[in-house]
C-alpha positions as CSV (number, residue, x, y, z in Angstrom):
1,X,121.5,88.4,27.5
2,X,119.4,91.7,28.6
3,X,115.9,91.0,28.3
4,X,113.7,94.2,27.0
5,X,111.4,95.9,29.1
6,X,109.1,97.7,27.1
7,X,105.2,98.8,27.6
8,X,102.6,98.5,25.1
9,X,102.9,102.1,23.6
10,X,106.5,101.4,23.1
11,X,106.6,98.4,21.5
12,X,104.2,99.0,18.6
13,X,104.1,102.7,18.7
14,X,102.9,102.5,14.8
15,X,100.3,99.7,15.4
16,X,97.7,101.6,12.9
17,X,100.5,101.6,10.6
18,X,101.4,98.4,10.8
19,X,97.7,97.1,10.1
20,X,97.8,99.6,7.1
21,X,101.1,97.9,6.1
22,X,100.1,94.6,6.3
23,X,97.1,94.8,4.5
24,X,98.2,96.5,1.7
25,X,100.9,93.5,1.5
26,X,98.1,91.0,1.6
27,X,97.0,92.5,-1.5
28,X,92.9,92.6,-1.2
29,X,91.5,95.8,-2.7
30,X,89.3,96.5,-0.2
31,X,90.6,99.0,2.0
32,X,90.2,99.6,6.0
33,X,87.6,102.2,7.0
34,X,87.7,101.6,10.8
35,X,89.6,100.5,13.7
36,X,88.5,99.1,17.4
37,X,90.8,98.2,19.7
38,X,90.4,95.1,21.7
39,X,93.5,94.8,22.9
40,X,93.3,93.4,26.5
41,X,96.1,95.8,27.6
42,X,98.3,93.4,30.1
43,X,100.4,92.1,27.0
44,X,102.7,93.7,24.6
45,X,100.4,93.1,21.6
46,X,97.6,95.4,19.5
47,X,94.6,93.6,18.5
48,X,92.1,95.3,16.6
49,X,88.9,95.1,15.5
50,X,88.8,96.4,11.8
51,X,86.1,97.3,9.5
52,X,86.5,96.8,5.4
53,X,85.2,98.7,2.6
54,X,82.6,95.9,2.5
55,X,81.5,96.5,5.8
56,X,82.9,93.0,6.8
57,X,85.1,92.7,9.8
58,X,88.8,91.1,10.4
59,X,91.0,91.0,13.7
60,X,94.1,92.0,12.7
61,X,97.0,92.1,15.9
62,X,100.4,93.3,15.5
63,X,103.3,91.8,17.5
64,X,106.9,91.9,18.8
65,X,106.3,89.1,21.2
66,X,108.7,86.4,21.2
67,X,110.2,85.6,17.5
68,X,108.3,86.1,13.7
69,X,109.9,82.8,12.6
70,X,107.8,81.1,16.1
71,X,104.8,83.2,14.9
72,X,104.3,82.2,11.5
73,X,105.3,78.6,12.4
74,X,102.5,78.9,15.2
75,X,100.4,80.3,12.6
76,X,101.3,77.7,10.0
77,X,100.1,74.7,12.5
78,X,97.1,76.7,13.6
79,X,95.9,76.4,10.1
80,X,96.3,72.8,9.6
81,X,94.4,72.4,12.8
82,X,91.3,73.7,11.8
83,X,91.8,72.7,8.5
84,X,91.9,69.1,9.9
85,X,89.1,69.8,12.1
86,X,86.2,71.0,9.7
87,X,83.6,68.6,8.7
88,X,83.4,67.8,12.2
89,X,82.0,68.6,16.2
90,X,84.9,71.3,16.0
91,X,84.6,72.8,12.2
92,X,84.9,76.4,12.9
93,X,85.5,76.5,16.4
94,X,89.0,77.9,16.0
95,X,89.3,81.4,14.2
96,X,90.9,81.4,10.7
97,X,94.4,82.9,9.6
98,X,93.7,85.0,6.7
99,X,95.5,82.9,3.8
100,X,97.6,84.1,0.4
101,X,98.5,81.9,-2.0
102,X,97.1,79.2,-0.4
103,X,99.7,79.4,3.2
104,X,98.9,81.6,6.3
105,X,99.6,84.9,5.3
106,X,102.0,86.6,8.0
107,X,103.3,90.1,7.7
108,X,106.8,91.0,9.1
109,X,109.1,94.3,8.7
110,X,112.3,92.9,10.5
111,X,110.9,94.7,14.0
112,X,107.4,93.6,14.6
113,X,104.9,91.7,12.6
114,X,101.0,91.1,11.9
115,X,98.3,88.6,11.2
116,X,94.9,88.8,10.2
117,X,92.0,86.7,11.7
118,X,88.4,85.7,11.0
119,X,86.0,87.9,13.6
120,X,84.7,84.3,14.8
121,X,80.9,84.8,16.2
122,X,80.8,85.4,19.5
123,X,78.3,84.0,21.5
124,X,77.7,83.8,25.3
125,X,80.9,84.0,27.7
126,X,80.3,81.7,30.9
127,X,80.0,83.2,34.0
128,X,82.8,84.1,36.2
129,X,82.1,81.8,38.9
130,X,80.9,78.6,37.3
131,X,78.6,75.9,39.1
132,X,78.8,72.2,39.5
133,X,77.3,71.9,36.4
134,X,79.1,73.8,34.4
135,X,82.5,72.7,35.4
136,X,81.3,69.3,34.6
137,X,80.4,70.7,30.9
138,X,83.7,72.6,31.1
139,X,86.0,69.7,31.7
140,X,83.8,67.6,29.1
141,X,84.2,69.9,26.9
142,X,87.9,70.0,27.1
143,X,88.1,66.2,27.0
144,X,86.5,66.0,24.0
145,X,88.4,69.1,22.2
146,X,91.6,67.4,23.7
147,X,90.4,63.5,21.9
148,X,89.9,65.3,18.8
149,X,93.5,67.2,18.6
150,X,94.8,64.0,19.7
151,X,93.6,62.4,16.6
152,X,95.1,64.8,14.1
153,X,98.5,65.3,16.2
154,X,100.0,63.0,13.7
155,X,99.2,65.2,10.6
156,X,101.0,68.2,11.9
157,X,104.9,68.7,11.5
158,X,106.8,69.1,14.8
159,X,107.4,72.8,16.1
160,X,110.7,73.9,16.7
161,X,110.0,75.0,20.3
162,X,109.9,72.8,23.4
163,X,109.3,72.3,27.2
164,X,112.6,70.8,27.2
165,X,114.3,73.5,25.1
166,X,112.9,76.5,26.7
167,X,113.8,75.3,30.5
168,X,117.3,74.7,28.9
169,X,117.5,77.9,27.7
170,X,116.2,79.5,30.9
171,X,118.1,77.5,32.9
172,X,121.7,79.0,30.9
173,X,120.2,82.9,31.4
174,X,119.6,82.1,34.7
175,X,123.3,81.0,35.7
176,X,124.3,84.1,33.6
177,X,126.8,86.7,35.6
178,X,123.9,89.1,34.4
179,X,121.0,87.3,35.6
180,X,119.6,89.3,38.5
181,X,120.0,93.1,35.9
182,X,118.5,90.8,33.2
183,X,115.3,89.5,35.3
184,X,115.2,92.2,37.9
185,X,115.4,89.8,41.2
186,X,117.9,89.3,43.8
187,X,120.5,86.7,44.5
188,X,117.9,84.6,46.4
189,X,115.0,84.5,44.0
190,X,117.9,83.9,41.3
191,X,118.6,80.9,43.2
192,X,115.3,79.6,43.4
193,X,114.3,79.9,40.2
194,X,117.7,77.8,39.0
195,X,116.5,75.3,41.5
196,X,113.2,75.0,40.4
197,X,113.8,74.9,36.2
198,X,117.0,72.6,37.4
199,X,114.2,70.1,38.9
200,X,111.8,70.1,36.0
201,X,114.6,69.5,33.4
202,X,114.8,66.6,35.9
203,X,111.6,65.5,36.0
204,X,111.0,65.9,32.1
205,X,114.2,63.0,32.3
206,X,112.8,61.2,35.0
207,X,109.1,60.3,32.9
208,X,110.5,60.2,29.5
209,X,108.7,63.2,28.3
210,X,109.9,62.9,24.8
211,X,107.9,59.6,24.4
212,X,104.7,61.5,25.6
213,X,102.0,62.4,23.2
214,X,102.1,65.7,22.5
215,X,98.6,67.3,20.8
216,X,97.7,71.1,19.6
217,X,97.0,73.5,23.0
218,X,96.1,76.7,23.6
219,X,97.6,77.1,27.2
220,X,95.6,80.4,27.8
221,X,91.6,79.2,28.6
222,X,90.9,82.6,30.2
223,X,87.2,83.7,30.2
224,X,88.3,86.1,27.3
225,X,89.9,83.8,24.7
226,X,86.7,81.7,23.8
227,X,82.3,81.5,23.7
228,X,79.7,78.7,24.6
229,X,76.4,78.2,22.9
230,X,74.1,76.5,25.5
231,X,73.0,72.7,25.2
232,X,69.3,70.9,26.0
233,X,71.0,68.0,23.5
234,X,72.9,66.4,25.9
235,X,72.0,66.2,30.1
236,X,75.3,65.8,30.6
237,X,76.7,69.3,29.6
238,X,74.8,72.9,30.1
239,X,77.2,73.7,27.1
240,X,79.1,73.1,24.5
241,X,82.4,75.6,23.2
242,X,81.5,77.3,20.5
243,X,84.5,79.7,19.2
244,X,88.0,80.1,20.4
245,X,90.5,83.3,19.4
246,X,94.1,84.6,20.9
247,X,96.8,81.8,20.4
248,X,99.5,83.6,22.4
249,X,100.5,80.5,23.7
250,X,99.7,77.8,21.3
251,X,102.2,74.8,21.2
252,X,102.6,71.1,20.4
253,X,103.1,69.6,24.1
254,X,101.0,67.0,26.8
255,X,98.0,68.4,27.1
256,X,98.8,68.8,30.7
257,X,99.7,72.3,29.8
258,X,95.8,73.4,29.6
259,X,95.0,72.4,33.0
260,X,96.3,75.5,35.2
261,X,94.3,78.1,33.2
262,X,91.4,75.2,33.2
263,X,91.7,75.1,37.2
264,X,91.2,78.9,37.1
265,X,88.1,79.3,35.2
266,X,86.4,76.5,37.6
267,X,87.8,77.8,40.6
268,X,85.8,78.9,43.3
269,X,87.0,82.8,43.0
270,X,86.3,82.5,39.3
271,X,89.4,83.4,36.6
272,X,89.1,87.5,37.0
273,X,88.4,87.6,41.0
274,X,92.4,88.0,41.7
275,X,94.9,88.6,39.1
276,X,97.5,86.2,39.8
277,X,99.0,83.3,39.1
278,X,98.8,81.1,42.4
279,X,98.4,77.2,42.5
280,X,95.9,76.9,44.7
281,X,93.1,76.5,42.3
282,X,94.5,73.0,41.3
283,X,93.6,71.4,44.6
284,X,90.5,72.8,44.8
285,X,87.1,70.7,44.9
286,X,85.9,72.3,41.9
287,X,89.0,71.1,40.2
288,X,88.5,68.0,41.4
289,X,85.1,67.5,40.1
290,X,87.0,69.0,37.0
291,X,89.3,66.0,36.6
292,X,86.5,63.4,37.4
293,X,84.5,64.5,34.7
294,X,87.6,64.8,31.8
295,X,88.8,61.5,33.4
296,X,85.5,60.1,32.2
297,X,85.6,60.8,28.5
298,X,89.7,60.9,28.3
299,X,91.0,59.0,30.7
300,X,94.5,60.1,32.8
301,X,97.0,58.3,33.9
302,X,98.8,59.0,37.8
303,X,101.5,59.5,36.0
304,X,100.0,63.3,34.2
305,X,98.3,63.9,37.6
306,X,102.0,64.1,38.9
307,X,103.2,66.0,36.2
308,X,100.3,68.6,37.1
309,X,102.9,70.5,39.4
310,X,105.9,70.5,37.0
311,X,103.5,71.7,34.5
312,X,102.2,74.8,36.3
313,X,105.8,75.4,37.0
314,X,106.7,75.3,33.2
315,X,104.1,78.2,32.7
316,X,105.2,80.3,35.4
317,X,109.1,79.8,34.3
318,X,108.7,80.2,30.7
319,X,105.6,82.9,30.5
320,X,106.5,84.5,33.6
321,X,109.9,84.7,34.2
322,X,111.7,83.4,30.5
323,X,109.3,85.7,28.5
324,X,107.4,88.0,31.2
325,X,109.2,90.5,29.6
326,X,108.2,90.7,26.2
327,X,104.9,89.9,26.9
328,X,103.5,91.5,30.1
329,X,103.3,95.2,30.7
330,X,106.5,96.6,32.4
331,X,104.4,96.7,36.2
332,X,102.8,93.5,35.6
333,X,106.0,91.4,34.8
334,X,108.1,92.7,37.3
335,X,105.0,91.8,39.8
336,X,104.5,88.5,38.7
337,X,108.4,87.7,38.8
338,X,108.8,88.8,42.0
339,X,105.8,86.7,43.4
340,X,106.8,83.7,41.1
341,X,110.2,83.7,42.5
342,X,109.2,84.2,46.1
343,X,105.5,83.1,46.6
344,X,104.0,80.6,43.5
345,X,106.9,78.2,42.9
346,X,107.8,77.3,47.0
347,X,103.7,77.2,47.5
348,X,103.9,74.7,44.2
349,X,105.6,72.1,46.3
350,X,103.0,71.6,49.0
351,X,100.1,70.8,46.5
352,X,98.4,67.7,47.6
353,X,97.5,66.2,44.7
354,X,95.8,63.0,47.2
355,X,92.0,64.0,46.0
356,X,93.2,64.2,42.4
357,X,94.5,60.8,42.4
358,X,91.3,59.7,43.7
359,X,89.2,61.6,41.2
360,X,91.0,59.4,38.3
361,X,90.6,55.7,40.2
């Protein structure tokens, strides 16, 4: 199975037009008098910034990431999250999916497709290097988000997507007679990459990883993706989250699968110093202080500190190499392949994860 390389301009060529589209299926008679792009421009998808006849604002992105019938899944759970969240610490922390007759309204032409968001406030963005104190707030924070999804995990049908699922379906391109044209790497990095989603499929077996709670995550906690309102009402945190848009990545898994991104944003080099996707930053101090202070309010088990690795190594195999593709930029992907394949997975297998283990005592 080829796997499309495409840039941004490709892709959506008609992005505008989509938008236009879309809204005029949504059926509000306001009409669109502006457009802003926001679009970070490392991914495949448009997201823009749109002005109504009202003078209100909407996000509206267009897409041809991954599949419409994972999207407007994704979309539909998304909604009962924060619907199950309001009235609550975490009412209106998530932005809202525009609605139609009372479901997530999803637009879709057979090609590419659209949503429409709530422009969520935006207040302060932390700092790109945080200090002591803040990575203390941050992994608070994170606990406390984490308890509450935990709580309505129940309420929310399954998703038809999996860890399990997409390292099988990895694992079968990657044994493919096509698999080095398909992913762009040679015979070696092919190798290595079927030994390395061959040994998670193992270790999901090994800790019975279908009995795991599995809660609402975002994956992606790049500086971007979310704001923080300071705090003088608790000494423990100098803030609190206040809004949280771009759920590329949102699944139904352990919320082990936040934790990479999370170990970025307290690093020491900050999230946006170096734009890879090394493993360094989850034996660092910082994300050691990190997992004392979540380990307080939501208590881990040695068992998720081991499954740290495998998880990093389920992002890198499934966003990077499984998906790179369709979601980063044509020079970004084949980057970030390369280096997965040849740098990030081997370097995964000499984390010490002693200091962690410690941390959660």
């Amino acid at each position: 199975m080829a796997l499309p390389q495409m840039s941004n301009a490709e892709s959506l060529p008609n992005a505008h037009q989509n938008v236009l589209d879309a809204w005029s299926s949504f059926g509000d008679l306001r009409s669109i008098t502006n457009f802003v792009e926001t679009s970070a421009h490392v991914s495949t998808n448009r997201v823009f910034r749109i002005t109504l006849s009202d003078n209100s604002k909407l996000i509206a992105k267009v897409s041809s990431y991954g599949s419409y019938f994972q999207f407007a899944e994704d979309h539909d759970r998304l909604a009962r999250c924060s619907s199950q969240l309001r009235g609550g610490r975490w009412s209106g922390f998530l932005a809202d999916v525009l609605t139609k007759n009372g479901r997530p309204y999803t637009w879709y032409d057979g090609s590419c497709w659209a949503v429409f968001y709530t422009d969520v406030q935006v207040n302060a963005g932390l700092p790109r290097i945080l200090d002591d104190r803040d990575v203390v707030s941050l992994a608070r924070e994170m606990a406390e988000f984490h308890l509450a999804c935990t709580e309505i995990t129940n309420s929310l049908p399954p998703t038809s997507n999996s860890i399990k699922g997409d390292a099988v379906h990895l694992y079968d391109l990657l044994r493919g007679d096509q698999a080095q044209t398909d992913f762009g790497l040679d015979s070696l990095a092919i190798s290595t990459l079927q030994r390395f989603t061959h040994d998670l499929l193992l270790h999901l077996e090994k800790v019975h990883y279908d009995e795991w709670t599995r809660i609402p995550i975002l994956v992606d906690w790049n500086l971007g993706n979310f704001s923080v309102r300071p705090t003088t009402a608790d000494n423990t945190k100098s803030f609190e989250f206040s809004t949280r848009w771009d759920y590329d990545w949102f699944r139904i898994e352990s919320r082990l699968l936040d934790f990479y991104f999370l170990s970025r944003v307290s690093s020491r080099t900050g999230d946006k110093t170096q734009f890879s996707y090394s493993a360094h930053t989850l034996t660092e101090p910082r994300f050691v202080k990190f997992i004392s202070a979540y380990h307080e309010v939501f208590p881990l088990s040695r068992t998720e500190i081991e499954f740290l690795p495998f998880a990093y190594r389920f992002f890198i195999l499934n966003y990077v190499i499984r998906e790179g593709a369709r979601f980063f930029r044509p020079d970004l992907c084949a980057q970030f392949r390369r280096d997965a394949a040849n740098h990030y997975l081997v370097e995964s297998e000499r984390i010490d994860l002693s200091e962690l283990f410690a941390a959660i005592r």
